[in-house]
Backbone as XML, in Angstrom:
<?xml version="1.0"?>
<chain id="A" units="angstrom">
  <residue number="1" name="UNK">
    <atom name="N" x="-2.039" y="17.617" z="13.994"/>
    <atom name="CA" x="-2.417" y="16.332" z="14.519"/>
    <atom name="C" x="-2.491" y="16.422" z="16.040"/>
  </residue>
  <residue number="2" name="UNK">
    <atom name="N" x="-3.449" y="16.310" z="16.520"/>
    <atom name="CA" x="-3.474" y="15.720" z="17.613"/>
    <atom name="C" x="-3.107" y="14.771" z="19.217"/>
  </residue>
  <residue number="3" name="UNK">
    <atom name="N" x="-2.634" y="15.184" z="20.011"/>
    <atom name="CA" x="-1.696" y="14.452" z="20.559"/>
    <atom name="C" x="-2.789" y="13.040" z="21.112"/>
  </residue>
  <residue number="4" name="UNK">
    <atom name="N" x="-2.019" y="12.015" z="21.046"/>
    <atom name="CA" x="-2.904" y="10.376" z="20.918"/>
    <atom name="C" x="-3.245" y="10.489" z="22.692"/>
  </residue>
  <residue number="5" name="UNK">
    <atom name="N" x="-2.799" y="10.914" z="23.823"/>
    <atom name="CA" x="-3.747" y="11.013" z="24.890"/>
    <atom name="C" x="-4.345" y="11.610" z="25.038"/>
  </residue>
  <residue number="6" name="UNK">
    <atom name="N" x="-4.485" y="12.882" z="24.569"/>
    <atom name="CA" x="-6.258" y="13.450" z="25.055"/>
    <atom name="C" x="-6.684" y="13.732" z="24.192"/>
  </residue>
  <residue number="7" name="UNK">
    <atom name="N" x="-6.603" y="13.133" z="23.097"/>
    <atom name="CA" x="-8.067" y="12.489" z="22.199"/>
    <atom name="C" x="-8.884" y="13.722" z="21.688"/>
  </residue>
  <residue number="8" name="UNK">
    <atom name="N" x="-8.381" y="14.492" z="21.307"/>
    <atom name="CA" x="-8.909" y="15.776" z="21.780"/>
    <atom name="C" x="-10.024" y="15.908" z="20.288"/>
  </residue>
  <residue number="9" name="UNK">
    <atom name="N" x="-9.446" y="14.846" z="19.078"/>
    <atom name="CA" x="-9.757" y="14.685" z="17.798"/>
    <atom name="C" x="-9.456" y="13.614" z="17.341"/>
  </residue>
  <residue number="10" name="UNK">
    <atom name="N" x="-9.777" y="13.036" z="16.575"/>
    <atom name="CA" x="-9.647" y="11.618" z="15.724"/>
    <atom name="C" x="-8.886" y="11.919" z="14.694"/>
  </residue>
  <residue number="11" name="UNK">
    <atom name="N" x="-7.904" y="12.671" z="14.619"/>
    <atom name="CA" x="-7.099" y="12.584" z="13.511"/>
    <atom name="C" x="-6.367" y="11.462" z="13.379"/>
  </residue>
  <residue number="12" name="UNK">
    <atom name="N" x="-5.789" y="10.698" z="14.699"/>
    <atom name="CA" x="-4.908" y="9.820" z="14.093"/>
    <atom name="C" x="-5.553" y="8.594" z="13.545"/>
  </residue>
  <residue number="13" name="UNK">
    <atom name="N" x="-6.854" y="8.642" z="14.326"/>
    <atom name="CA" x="-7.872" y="7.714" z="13.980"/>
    <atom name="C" x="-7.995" y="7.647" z="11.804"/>
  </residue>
  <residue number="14" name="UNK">
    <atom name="N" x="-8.205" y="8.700" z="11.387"/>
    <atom name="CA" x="-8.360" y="9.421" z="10.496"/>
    <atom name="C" x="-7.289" y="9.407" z="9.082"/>
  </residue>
  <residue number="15" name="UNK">
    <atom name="N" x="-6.122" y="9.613" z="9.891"/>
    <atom name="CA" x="-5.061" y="9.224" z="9.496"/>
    <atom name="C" x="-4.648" y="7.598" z="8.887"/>
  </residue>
  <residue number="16" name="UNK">
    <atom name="N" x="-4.830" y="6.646" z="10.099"/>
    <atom name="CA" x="-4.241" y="5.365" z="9.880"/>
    <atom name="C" x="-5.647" y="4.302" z="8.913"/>
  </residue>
  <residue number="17" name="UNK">
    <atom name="N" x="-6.589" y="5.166" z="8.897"/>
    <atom name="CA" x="-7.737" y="4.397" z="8.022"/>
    <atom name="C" x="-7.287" y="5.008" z="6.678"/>
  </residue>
  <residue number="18" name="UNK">
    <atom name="N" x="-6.838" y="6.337" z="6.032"/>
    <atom name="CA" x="-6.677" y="6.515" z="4.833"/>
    <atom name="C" x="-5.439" y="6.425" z="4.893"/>
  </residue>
  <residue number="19" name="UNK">
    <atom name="N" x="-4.453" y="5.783" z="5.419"/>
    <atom name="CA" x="-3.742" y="4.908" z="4.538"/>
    <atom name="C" x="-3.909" y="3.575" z="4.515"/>
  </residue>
  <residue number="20" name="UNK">
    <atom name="N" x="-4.613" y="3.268" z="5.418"/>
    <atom name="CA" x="-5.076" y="1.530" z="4.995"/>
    <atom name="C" x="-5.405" y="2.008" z="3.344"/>
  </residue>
  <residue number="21" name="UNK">
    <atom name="N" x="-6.686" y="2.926" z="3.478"/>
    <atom name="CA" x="-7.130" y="2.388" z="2.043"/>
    <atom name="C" x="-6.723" y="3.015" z="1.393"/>
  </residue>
  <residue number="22" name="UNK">
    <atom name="N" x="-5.608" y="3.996" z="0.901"/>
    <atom name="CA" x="-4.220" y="4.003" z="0.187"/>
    <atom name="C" x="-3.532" y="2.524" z="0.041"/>
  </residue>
  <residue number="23" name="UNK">
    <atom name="N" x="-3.345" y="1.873" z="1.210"/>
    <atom name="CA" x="-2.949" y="0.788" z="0.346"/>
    <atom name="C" x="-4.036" y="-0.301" z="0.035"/>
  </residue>
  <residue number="24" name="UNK">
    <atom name="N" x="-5.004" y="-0.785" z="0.351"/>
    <atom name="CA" x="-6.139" y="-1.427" z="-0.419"/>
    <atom name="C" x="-6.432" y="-1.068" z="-1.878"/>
  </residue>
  <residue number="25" name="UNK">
    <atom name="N" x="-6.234" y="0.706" z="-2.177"/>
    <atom name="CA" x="-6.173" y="0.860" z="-3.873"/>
    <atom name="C" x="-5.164" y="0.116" z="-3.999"/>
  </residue>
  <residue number="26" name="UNK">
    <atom name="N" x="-3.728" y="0.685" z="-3.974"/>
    <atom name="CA" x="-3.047" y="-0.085" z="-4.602"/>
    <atom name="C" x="-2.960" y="-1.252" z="-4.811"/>
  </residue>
  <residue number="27" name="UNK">
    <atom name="N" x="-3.174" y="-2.101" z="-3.677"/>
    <atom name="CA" x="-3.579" y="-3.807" z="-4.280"/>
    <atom name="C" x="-4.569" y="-4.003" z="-4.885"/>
  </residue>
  <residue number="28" name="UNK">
    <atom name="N" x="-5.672" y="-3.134" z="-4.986"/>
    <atom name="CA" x="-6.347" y="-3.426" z="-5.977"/>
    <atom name="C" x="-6.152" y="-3.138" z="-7.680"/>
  </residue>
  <residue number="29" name="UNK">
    <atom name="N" x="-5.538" y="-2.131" z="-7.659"/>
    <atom name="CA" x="-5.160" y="-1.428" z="-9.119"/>
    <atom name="C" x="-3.744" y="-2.308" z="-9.453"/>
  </residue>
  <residue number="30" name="UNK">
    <atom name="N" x="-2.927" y="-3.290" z="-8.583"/>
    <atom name="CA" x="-1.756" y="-4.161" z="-8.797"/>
    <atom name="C" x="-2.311" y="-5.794" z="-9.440"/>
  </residue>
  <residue number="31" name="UNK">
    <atom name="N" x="-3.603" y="-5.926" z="-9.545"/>
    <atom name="CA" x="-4.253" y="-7.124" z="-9.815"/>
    <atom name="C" x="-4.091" y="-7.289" z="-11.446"/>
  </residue>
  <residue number="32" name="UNK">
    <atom name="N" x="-4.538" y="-6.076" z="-12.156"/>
    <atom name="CA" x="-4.586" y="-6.269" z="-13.524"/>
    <atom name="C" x="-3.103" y="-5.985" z="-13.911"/>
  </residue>
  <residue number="33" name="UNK">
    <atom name="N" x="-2.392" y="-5.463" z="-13.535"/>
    <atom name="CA" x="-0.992" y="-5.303" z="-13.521"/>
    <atom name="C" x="-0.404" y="-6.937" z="-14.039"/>
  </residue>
  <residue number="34" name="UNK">
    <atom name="N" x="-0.847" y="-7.682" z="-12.964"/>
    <atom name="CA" x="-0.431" y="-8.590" z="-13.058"/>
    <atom name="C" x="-0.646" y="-9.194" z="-14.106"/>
  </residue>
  <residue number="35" name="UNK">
    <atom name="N" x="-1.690" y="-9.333" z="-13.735"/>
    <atom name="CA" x="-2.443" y="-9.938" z="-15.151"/>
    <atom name="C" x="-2.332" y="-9.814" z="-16.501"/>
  </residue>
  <residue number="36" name="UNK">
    <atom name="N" x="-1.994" y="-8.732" z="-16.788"/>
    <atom name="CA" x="-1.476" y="-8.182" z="-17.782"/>
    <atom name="C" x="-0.137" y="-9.186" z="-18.359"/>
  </residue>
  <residue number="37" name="UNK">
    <atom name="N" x="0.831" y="-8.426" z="-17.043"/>
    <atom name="CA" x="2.120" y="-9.231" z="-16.962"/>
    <atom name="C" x="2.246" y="-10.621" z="-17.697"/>
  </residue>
  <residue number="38" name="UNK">
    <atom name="N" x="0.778" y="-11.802" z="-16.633"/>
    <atom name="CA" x="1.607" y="-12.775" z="-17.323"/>
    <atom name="C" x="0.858" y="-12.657" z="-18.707"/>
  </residue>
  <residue number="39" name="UNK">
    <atom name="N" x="0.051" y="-12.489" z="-19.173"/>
    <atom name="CA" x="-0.543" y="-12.627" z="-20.403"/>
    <atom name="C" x="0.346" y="-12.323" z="-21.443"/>
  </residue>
  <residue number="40" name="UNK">
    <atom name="N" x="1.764" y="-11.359" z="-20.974"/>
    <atom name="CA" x="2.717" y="-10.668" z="-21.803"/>
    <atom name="C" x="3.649" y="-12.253" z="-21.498"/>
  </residue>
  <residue number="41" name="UNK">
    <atom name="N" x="3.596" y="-12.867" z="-20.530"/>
    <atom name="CA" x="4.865" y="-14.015" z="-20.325"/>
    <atom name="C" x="5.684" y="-12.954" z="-19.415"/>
  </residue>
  <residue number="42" name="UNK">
    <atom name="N" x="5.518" y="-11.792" z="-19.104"/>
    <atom name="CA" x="6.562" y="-10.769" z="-18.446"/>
    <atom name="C" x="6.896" y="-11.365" z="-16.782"/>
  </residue>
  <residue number="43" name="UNK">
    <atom name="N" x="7.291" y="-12.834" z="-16.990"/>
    <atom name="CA" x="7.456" y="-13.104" z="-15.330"/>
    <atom name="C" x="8.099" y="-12.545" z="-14.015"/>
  </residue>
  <residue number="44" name="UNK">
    <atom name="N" x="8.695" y="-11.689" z="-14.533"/>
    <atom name="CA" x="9.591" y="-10.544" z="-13.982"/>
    <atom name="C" x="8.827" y="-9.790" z="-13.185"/>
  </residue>
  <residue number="45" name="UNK">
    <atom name="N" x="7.902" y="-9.105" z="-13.990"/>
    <atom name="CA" x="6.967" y="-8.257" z="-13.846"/>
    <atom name="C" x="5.796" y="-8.880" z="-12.305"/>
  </residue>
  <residue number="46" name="UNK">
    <atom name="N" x="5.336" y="-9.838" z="-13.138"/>
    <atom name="CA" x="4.358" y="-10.847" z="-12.501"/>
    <atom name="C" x="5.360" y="-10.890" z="-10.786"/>
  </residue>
  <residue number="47" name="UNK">
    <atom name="N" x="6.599" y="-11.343" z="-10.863"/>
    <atom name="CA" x="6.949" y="-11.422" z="-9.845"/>
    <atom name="C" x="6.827" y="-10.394" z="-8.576"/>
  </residue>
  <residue number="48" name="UNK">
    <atom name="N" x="7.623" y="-9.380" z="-8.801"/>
    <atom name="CA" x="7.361" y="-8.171" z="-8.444"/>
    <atom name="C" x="5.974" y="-7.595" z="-8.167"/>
  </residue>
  <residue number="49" name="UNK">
    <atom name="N" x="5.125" y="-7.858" z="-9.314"/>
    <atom name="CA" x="3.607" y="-7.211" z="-8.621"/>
    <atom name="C" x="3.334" y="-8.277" z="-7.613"/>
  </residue>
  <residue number="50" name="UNK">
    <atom name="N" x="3.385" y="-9.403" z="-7.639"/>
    <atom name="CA" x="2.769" y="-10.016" z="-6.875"/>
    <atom name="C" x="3.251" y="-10.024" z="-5.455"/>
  </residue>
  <residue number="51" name="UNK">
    <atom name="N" x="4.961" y="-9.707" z="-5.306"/>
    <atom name="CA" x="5.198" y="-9.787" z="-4.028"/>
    <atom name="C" x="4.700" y="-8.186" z="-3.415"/>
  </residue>
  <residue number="52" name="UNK">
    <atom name="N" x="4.511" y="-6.860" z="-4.195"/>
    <atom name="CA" x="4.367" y="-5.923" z="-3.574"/>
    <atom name="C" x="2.835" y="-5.602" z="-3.732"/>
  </residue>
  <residue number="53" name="UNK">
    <atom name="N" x="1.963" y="-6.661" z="-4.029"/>
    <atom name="CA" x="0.315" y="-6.790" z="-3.884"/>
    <atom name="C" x="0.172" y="-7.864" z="-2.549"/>
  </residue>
  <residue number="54" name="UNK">
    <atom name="N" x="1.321" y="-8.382" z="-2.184"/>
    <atom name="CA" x="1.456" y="-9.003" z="-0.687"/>
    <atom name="C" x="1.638" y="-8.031" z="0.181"/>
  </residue>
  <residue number="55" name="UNK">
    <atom name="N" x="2.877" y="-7.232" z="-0.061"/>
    <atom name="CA" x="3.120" y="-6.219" z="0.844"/>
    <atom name="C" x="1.633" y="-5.442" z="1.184"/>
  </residue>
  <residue number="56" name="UNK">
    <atom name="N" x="1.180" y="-4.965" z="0.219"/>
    <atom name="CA" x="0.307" y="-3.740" z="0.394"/>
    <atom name="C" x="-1.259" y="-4.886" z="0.982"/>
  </residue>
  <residue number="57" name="UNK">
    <atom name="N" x="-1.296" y="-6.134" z="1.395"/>
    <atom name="CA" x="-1.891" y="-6.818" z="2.156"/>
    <atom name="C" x="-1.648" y="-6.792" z="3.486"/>
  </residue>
  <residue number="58" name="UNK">
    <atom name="N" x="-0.274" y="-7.121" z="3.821"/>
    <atom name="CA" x="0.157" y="-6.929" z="4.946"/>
    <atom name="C" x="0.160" y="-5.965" z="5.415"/>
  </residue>
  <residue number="59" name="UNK">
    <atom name="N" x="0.104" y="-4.280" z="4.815"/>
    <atom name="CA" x="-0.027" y="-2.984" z="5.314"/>
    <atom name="C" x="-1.695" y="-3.066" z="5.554"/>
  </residue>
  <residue number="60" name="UNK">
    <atom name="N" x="-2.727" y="-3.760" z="4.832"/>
    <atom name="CA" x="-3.778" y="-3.589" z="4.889"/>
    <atom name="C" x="-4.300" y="-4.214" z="6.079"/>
  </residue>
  <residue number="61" name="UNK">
    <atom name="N" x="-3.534" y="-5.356" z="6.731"/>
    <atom name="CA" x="-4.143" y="-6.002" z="7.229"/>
    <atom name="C" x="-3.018" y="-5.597" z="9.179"/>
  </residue>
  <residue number="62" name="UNK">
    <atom name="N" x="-2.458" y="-4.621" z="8.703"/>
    <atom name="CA" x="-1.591" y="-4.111" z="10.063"/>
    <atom name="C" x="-1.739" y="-3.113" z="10.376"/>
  </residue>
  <residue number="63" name="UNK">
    <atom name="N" x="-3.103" y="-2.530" z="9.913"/>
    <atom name="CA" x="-3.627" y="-1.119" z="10.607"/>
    <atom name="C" x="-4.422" y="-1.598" z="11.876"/>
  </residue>
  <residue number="64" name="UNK">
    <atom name="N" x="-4.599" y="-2.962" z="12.349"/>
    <atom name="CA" x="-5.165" y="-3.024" z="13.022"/>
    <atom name="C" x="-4.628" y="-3.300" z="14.172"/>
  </residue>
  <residue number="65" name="UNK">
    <atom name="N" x="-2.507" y="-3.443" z="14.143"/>
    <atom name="CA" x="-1.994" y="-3.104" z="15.260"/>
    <atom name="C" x="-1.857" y="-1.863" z="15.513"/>
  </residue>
  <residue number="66" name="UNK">
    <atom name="N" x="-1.655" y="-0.705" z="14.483"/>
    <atom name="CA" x="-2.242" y="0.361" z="14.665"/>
    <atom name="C" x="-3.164" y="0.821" z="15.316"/>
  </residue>
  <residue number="67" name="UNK">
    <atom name="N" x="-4.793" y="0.457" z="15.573"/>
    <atom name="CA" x="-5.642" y="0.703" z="16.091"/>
    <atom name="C" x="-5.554" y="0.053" z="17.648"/>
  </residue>
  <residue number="68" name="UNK">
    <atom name="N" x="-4.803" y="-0.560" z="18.364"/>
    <atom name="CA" x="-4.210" y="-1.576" z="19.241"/>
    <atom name="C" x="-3.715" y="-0.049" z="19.569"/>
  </residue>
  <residue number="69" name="UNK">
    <atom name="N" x="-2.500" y="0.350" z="18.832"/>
    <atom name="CA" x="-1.983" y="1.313" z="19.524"/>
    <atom name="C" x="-2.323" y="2.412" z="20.108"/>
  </residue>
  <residue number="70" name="UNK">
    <atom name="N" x="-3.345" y="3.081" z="19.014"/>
    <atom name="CA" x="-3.984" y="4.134" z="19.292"/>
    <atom name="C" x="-4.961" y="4.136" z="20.482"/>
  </residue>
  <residue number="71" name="UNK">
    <atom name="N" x="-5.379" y="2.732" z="20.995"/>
    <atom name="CA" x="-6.216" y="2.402" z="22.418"/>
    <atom name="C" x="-5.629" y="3.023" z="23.522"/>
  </residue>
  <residue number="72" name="UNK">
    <atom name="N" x="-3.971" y="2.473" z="23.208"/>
    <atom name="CA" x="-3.121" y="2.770" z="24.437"/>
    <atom name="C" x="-2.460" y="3.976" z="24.669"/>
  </residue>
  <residue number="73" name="UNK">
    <atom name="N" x="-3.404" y="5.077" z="25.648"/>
    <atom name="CA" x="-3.774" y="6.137" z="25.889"/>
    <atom name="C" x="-2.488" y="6.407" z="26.696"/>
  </residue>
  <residue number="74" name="UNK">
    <atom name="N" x="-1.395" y="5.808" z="27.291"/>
    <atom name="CA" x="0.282" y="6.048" z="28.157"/>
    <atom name="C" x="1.303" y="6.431" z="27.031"/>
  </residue>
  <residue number="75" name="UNK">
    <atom name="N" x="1.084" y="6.059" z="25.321"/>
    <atom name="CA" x="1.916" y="6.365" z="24.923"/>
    <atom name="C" x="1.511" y="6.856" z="23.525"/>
  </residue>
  <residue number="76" name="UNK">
    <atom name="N" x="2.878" y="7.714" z="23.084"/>
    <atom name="CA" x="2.199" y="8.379" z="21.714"/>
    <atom name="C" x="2.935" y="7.866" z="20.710"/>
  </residue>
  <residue number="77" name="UNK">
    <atom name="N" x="2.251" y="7.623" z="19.327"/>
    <atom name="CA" x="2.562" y="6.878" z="18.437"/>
    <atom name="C" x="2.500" y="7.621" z="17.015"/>
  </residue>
  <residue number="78" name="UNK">
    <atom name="N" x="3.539" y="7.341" z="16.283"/>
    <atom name="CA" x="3.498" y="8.619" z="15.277"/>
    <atom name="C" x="3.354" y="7.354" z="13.895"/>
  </residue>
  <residue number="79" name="UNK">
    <atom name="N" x="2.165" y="7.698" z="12.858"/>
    <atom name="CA" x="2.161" y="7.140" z="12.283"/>
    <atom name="C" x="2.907" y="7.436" z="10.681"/>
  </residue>
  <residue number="80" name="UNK">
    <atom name="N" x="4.288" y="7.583" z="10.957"/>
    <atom name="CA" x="5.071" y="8.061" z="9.624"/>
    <atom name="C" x="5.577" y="6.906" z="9.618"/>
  </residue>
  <residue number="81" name="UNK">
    <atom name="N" x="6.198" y="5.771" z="10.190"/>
    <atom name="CA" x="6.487" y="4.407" z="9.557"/>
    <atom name="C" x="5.792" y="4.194" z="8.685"/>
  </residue>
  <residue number="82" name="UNK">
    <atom name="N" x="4.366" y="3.464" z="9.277"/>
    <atom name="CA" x="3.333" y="3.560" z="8.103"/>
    <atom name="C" x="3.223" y="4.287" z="6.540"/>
  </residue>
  <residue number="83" name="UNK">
    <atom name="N" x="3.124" y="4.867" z="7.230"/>
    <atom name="CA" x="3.030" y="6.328" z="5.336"/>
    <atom name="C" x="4.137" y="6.350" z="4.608"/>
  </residue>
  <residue number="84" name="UNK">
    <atom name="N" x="4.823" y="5.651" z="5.081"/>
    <atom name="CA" x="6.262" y="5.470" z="4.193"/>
    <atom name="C" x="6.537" y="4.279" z="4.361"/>
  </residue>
  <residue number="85" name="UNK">
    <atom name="N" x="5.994" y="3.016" z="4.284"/>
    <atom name="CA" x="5.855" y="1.705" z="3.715"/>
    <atom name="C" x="4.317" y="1.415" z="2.724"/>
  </residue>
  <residue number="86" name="UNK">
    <atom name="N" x="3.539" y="2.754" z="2.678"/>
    <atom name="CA" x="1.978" y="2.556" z="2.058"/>
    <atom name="C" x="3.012" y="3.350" z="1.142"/>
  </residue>
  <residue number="87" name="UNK">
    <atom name="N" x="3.698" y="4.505" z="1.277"/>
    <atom name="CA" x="4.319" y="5.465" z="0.247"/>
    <atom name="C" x="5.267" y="4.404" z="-0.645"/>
  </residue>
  <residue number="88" name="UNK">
    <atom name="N" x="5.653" y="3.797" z="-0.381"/>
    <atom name="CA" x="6.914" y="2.822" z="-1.020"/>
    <atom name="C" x="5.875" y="1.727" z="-1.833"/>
  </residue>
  <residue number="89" name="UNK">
    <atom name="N" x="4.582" y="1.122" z="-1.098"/>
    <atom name="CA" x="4.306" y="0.302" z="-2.099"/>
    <atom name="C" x="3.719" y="0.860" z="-3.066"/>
  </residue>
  <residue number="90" name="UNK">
    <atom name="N" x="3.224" y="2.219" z="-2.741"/>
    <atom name="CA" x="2.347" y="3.020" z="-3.869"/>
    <atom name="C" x="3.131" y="2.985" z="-5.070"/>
  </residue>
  <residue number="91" name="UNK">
    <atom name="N" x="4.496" y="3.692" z="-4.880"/>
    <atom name="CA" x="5.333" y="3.939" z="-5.620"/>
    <atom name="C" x="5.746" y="2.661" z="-6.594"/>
  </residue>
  <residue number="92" name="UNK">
    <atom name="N" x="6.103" y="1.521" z="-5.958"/>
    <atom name="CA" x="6.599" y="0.652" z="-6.512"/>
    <atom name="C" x="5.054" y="-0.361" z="-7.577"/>
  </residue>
  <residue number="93" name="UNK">
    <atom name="N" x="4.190" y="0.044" z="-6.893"/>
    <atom name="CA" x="2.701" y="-0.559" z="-8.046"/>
    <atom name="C" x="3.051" y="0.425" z="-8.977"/>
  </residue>
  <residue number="94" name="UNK">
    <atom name="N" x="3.186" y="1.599" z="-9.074"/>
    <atom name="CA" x="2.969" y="2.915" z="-9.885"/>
    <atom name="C" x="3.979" y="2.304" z="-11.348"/>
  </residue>
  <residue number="95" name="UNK">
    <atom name="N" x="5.340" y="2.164" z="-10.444"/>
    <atom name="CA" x="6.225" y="1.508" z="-11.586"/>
    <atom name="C" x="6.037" y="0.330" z="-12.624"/>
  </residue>
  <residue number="96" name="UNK">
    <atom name="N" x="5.475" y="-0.676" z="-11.346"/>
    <atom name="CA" x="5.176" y="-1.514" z="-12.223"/>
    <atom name="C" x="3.921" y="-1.428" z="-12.849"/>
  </residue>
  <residue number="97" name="UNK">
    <atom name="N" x="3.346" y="-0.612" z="-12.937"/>
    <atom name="CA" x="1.894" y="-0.467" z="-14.061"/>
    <atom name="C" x="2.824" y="0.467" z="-15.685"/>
  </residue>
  <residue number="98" name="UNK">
    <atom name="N" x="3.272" y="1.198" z="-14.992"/>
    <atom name="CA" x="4.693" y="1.926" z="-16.318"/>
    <atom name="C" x="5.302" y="0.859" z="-17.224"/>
  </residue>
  <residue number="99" name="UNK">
    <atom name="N" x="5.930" y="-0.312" z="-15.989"/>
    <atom name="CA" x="6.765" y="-1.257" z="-16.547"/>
    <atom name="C" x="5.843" y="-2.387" z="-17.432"/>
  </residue>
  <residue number="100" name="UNK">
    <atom name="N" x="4.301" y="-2.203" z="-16.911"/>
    <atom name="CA" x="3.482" y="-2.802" z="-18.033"/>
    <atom name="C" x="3.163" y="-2.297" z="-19.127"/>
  </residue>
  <residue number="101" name="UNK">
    <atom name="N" x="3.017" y="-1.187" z="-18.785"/>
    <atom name="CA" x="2.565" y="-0.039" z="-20.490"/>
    <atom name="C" x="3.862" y="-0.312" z="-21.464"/>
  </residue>
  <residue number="102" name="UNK">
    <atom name="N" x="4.738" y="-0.158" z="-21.044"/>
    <atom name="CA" x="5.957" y="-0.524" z="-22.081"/>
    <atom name="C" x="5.810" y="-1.404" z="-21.995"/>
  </residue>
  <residue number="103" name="UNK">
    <atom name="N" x="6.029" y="-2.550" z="-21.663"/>
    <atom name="CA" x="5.743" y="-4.079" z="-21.788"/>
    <atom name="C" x="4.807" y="-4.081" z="-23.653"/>
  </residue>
  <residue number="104" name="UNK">
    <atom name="N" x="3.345" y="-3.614" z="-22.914"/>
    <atom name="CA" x="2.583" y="-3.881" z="-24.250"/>
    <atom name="C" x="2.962" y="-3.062" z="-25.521"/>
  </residue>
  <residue number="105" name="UNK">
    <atom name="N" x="3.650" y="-1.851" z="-25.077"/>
    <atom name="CA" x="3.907" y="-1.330" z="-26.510"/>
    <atom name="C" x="5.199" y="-1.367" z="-27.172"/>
  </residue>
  <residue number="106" name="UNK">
    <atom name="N" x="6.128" y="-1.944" z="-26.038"/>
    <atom name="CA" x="6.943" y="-3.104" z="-27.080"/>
    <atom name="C" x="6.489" y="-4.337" z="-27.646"/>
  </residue>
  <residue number="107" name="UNK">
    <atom name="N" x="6.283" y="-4.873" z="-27.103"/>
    <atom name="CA" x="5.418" y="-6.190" z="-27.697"/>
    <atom name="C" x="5.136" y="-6.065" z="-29.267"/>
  </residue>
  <residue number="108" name="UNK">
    <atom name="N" x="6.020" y="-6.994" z="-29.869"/>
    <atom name="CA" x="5.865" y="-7.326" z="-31.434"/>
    <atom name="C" x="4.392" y="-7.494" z="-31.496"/>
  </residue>
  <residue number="109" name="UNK">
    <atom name="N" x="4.118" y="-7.375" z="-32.808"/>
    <atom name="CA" x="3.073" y="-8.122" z="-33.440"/>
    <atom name="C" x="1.692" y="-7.460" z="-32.836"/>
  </residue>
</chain>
């Protein structure tokens, strides 16, 4: 990677756009999750996706203090916070799509 003042490459540039849309999949692939959920009544479920299909909004929509940062050419900015709050919601959609598959194949009837 590249050091963020002399620009020498757009990696970090590069970087903080694929994990935006690392987390844009995941809120997108957390929609039917849900959905699923309540159709099961699994409000539990429903809960949880929905607050970590917020999260992975708010990561989507805070790459653009990211890009703020990366302007400011006096200081260097390491984007591993990031990748390990996109890594955590990944993880936690991942579960709850698991916690739906069992959901339906317990499900009586």
């Amino acid at each position: 990677m590249s050091r963020i003042p002399e620009r020498q490459a757009l990696q970090p540039e590069r970087t903080s756009l694929s994990w935006q849309r690392t987390a844009l999949t995941a809120m997108v692939l957390l929609v039917p999750v849900v959905v699923v959920a309540a159709r099961l009544e699994s409000w539990w479920l429903v809960a949880i996706g929905s607050v970590v299909a917020m999260g992975c909004a708010v990561l989507v929509l805070g790459v653009r203090h990211r890009f703020d940062q990366l302007r400011d050419d006096s200081h260097s900015y390491s984007p591993f916070p990031v990748m390990v709050r996109v890594a955590v919601v990944t993880v936690l959609g991942a579960l709850g799509g698991v916690a739906a598959a069992v959901a339906v194949m317990l499900r009586p009837g």
